[in-house]
N, CA and C of each residue as an Amber inpcrd file, in Angstrom:
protein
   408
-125.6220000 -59.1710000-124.0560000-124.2820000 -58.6040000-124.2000000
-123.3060000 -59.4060000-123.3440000-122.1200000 -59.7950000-123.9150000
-121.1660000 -60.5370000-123.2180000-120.7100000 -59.9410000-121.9500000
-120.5300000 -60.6910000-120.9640000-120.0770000 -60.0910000-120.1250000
-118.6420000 -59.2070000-119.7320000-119.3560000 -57.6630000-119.0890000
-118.2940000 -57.4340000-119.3350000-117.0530000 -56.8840000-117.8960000
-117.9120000 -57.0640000-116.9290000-118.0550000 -55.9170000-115.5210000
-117.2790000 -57.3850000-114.6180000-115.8800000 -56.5630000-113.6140000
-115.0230000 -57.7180000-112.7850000-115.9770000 -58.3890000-111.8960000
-117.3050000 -57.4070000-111.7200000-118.0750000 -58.2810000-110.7660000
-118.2260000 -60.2020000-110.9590000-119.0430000 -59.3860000-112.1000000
-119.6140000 -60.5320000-113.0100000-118.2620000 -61.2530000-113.0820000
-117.0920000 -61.1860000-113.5920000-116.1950000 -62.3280000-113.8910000
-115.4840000 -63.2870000-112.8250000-115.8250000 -61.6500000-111.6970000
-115.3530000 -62.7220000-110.5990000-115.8930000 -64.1440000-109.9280000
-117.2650000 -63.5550000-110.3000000-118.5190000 -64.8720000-110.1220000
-118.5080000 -65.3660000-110.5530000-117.8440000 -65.2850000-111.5910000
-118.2470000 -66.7930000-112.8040000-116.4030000 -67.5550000-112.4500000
-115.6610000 -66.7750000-112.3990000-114.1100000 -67.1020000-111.8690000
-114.3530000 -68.4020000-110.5090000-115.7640000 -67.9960000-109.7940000
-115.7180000 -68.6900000-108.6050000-116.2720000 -70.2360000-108.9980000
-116.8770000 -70.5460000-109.9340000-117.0250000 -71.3900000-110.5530000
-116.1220000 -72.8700000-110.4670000-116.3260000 -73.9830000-110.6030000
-115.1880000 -74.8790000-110.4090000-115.3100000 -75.5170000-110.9940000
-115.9540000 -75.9960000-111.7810000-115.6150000 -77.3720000-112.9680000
-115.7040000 -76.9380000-114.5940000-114.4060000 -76.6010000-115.0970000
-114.5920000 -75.7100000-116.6160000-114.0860000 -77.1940000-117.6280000
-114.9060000 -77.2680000-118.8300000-114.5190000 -78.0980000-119.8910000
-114.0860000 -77.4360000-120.8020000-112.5120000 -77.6200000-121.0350000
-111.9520000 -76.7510000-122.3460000-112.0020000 -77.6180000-123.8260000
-112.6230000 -76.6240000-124.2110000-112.9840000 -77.7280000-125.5170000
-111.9740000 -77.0560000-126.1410000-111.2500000 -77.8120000-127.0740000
-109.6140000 -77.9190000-128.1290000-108.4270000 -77.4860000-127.0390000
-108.5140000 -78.0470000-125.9360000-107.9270000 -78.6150000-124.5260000
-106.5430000 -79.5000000-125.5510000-105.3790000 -79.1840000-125.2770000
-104.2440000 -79.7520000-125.9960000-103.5600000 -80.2340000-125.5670000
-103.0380000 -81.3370000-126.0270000-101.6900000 -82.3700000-125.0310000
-100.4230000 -81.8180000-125.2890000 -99.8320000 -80.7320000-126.1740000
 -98.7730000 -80.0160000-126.4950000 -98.4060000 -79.5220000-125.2970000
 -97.2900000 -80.0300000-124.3800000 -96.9180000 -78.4900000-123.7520000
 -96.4330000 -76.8050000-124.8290000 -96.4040000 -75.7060000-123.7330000
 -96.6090000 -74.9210000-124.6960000 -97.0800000 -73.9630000-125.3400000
 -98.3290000 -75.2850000-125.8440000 -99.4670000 -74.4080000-125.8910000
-100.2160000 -73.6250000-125.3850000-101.1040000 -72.3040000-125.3200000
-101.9330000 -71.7840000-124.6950000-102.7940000 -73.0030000-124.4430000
-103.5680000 -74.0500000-125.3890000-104.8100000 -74.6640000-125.4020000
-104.4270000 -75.8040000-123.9690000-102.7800000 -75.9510000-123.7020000
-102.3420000 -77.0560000-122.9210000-102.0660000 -75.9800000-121.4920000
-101.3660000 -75.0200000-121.6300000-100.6590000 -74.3870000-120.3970000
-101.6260000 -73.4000000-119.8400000-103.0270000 -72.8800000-120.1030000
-103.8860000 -72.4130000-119.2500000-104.5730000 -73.7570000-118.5610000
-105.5030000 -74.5930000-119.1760000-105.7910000 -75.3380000-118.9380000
-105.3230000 -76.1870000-117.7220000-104.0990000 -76.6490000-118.0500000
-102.8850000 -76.7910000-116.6920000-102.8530000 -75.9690000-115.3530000
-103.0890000 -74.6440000-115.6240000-103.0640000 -73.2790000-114.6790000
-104.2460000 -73.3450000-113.6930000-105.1700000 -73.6680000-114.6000000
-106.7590000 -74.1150000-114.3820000-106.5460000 -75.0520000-113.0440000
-105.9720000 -76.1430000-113.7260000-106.3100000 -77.1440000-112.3850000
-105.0230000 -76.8490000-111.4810000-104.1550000 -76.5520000-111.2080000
-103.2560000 -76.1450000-110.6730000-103.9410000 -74.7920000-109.6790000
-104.5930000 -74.2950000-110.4130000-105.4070000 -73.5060000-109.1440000
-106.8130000 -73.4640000-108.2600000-106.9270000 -74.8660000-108.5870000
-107.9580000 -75.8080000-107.9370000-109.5040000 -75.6500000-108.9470000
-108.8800000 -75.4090000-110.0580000-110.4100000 -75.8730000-110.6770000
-110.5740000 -77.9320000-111.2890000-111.8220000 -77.9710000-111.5080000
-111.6610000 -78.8600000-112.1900000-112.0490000 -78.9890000-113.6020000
-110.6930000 -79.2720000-114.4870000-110.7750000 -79.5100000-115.9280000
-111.3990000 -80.7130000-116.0420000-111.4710000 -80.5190000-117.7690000
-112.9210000 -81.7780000-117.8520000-111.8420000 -81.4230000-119.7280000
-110.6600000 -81.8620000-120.0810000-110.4250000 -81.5990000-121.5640000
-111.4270000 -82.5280000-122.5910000-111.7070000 -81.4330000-123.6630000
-112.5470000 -82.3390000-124.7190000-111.4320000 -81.8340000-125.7530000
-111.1380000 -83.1960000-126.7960000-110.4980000 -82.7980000-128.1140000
-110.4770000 -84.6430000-128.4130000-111.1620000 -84.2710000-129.7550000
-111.5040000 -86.2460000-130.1270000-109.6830000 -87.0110000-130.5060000
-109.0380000 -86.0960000-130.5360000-107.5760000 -86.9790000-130.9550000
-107.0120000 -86.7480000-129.7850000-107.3570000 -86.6870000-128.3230000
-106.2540000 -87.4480000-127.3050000-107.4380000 -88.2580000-126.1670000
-106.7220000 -89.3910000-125.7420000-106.9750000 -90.1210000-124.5610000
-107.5910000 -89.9010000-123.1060000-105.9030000 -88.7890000-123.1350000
-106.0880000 -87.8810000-121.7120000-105.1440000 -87.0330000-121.9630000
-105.0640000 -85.8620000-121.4100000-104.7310000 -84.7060000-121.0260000
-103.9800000 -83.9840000-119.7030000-102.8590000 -83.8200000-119.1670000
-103.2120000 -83.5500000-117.8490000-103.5720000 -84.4230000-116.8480000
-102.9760000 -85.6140000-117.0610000-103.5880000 -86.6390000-116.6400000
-105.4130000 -87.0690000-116.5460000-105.8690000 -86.3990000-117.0770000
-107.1700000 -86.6010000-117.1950000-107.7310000 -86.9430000-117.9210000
-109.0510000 -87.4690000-118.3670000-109.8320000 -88.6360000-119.6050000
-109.7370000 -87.2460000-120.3600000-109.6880000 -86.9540000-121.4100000
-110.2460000 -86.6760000-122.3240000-111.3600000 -87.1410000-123.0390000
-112.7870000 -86.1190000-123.5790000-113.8360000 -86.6660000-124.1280000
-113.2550000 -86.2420000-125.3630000-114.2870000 -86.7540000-126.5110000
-114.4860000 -86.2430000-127.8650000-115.1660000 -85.3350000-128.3050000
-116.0500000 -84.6670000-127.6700000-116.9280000 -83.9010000-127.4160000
-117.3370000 -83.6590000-126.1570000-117.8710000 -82.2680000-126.2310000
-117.9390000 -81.5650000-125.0770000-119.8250000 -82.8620000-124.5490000
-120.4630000 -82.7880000-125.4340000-121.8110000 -83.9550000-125.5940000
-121.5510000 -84.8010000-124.4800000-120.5280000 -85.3620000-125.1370000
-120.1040000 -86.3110000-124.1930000-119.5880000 -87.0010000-122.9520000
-119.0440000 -85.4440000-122.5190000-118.5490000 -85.2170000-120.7030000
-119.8360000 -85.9580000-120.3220000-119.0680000 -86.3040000-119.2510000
-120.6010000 -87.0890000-118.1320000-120.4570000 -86.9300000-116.5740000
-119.7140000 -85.7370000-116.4630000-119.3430000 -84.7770000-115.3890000
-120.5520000 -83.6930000-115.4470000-120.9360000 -82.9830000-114.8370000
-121.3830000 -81.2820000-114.8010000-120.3010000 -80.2590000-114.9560000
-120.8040000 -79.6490000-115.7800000-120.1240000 -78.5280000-116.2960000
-120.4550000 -77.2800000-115.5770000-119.9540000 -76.4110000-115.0980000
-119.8850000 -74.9840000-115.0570000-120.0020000 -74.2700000-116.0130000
-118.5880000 -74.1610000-116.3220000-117.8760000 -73.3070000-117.7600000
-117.3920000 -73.9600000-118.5860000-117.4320000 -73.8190000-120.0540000
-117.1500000 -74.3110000-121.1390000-116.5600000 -72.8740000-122.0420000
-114.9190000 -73.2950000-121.4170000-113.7370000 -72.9750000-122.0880000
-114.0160000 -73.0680000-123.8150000-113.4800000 -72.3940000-124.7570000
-113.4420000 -72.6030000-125.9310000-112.2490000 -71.7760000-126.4710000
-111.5720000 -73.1020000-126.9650000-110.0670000 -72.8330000-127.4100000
-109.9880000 -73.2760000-129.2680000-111.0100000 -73.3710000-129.7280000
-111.3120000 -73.6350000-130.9340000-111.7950000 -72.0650000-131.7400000
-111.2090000 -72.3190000-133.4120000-111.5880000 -70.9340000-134.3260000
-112.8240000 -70.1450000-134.4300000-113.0690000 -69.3700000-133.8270000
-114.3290000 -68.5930000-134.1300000-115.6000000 -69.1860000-134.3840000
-115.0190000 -69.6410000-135.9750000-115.9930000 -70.0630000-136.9010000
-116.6230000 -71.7900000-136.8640000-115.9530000 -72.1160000-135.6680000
-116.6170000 -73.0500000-134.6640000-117.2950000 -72.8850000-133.4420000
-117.1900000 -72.0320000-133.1610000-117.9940000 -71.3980000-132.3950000
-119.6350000 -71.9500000-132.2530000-120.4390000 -71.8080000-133.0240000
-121.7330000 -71.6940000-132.6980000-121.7970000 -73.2160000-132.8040000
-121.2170000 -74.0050000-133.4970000-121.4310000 -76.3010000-132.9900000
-121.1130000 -75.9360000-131.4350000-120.1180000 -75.4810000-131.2770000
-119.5930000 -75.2770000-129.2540000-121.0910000 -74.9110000-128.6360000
-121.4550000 -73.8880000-129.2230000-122.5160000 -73.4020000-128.3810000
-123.9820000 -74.3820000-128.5320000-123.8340000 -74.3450000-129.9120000
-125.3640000 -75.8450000-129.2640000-125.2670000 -77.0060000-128.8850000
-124.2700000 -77.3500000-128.8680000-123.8800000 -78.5200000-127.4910000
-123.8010000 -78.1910000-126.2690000-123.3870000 -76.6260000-126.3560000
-123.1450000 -76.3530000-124.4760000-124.9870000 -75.9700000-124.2570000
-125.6520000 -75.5280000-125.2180000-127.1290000 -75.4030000-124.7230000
-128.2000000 -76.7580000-124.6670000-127.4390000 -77.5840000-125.3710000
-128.2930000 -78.9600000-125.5340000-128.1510000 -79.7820000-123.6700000
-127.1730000 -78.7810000-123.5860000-127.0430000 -79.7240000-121.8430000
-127.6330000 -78.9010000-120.5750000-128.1330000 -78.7730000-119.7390000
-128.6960000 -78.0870000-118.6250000-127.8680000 -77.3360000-117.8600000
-126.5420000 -78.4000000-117.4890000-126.2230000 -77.5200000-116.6820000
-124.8210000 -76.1630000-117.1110000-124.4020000 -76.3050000-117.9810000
-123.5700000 -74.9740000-118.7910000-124.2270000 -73.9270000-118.1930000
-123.3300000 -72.9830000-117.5840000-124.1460000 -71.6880000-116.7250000
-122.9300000 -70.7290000-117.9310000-122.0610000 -71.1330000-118.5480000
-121.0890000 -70.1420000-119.0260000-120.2080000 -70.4350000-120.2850000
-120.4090000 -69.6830000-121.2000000-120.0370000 -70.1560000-122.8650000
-118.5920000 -69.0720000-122.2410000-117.3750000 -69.2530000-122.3180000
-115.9200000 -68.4220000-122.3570000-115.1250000 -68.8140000-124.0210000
-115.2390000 -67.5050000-124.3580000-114.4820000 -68.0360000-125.5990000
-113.1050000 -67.6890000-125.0380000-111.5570000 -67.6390000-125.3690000
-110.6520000 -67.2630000-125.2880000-110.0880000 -66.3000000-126.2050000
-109.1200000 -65.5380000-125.8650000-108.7590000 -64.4050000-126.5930000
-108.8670000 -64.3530000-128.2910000-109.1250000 -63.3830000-128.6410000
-109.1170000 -63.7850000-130.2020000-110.2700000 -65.0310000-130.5540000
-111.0600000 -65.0930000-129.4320000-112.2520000 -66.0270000-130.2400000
-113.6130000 -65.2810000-130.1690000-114.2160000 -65.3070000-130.7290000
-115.6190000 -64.4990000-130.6230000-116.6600000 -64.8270000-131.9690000
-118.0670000 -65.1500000-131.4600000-118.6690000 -65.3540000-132.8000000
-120.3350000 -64.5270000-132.1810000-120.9320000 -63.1940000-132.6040000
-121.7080000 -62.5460000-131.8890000-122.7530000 -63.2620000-132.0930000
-123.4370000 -63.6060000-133.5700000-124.5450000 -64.5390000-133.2890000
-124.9480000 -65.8270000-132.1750000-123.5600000 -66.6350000-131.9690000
-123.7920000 -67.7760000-131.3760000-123.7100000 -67.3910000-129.7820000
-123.1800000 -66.1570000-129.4690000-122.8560000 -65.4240000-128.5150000
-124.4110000 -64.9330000-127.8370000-125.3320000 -64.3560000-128.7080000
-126.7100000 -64.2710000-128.5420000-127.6800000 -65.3980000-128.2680000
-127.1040000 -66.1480000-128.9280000-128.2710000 -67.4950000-128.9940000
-127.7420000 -68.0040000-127.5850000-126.3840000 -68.1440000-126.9050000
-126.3820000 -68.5720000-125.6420000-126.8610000 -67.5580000-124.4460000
-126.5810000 -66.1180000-124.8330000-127.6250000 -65.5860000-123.8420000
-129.0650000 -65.7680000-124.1380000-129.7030000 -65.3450000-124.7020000
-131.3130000 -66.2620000-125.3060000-131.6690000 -66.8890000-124.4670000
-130.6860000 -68.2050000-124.8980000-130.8600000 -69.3810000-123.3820000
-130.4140000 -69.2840000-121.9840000-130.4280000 -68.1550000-121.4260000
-130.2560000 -67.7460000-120.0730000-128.4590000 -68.3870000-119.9350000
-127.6600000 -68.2100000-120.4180000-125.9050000 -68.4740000-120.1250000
-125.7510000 -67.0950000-120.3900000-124.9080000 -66.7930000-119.3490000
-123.3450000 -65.6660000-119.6600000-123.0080000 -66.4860000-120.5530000
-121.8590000 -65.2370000-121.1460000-120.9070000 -65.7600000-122.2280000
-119.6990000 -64.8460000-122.0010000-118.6340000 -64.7930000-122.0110000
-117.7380000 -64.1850000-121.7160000-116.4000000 -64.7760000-123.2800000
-116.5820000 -63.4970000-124.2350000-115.6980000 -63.6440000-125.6160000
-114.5120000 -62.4120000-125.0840000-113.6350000 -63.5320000-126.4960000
-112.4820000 -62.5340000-126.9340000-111.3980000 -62.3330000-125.3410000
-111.5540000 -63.3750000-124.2090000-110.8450000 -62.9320000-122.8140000
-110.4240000 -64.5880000-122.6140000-108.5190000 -64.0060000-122.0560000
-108.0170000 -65.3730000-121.7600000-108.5580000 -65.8310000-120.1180000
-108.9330000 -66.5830000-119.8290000-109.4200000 -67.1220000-118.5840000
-108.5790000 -66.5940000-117.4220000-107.2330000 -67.1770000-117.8820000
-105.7630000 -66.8970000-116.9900000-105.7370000 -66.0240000-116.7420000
-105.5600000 -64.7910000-117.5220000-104.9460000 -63.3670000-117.2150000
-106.5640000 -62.9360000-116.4660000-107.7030000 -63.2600000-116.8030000
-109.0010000 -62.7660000-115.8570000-108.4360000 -63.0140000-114.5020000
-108.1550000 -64.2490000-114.1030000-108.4670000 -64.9670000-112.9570000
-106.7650000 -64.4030000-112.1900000-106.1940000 -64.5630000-112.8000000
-104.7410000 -63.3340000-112.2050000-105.2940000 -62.2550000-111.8030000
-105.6740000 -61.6660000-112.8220000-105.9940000 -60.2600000-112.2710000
-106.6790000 -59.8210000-110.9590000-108.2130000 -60.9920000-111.1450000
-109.1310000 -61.0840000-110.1930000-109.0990000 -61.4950000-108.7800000
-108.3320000 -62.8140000-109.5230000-108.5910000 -63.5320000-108.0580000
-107.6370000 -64.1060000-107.4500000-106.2620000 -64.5270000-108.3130000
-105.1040000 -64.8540000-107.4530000-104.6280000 -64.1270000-106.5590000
């Protein structure tokens, strides 16, 4: 079951290196202006989206596969129904401790298969307004 208890979010909030996958160069955007918020409050972003360079001043990958950083959390700012490619890439790698979909994203099967594999998953919750609430 996704997580749902402030304990739990706060722990995973304490976390520091999140890869937002469909991470956006738009200001604006939610996919650009949390992300931004992110490192602005001392996390470290890691943006994946195969059509930009960099982000935020930062490399952008093409895939999340392809980071060659360690991951924490793996942000997901992509449709639902992408969802479960997100999730077997974030399980094909070791260290993913946390599948986060963002508001309005949620897919329950792929949501299971990452707990299965021993990850929290935290759907359907914007990162920002968690980490306001919680921990700013």
């Amino acid at each position: 079951m996704p997580v749902q208890s402030d304990a739990e979010l706060r722990e995973i909030l304490g976390m520091e290196r999140v890869a937002v996958v469909g991470c956006s160069s738009t200001p604006g955007k939610d996919a650009h202006e949390i992300p931004k918020y992110l490192l602005d409050n001392g996390y470290d972003v890691i943006p994946v989206n195969p059509t930009a360079d960099e982000i935020l001043g930062r490399e952008a990958y093409d895939s999340l596969s392809e980071v060659e950083e360690e991951v924490d959390i793996v942000d997901v700012f992509r449709p639902s129904d992408e969802v479960a490619g997100i999730v077997e890439e974030a399980l094909d790698r070791d260290d993913v401790a946390v599948v986060w979909t963002q508001l309005g994203i949620a897919d329950e099967e792929a949501a299971e298969r990452a707990e299965d594999a021993g990850r929290r998953v935290v759907q359907d919750k914007c990162i920002k307004v968690e980490h306001q609430r919680l921990v700013a």
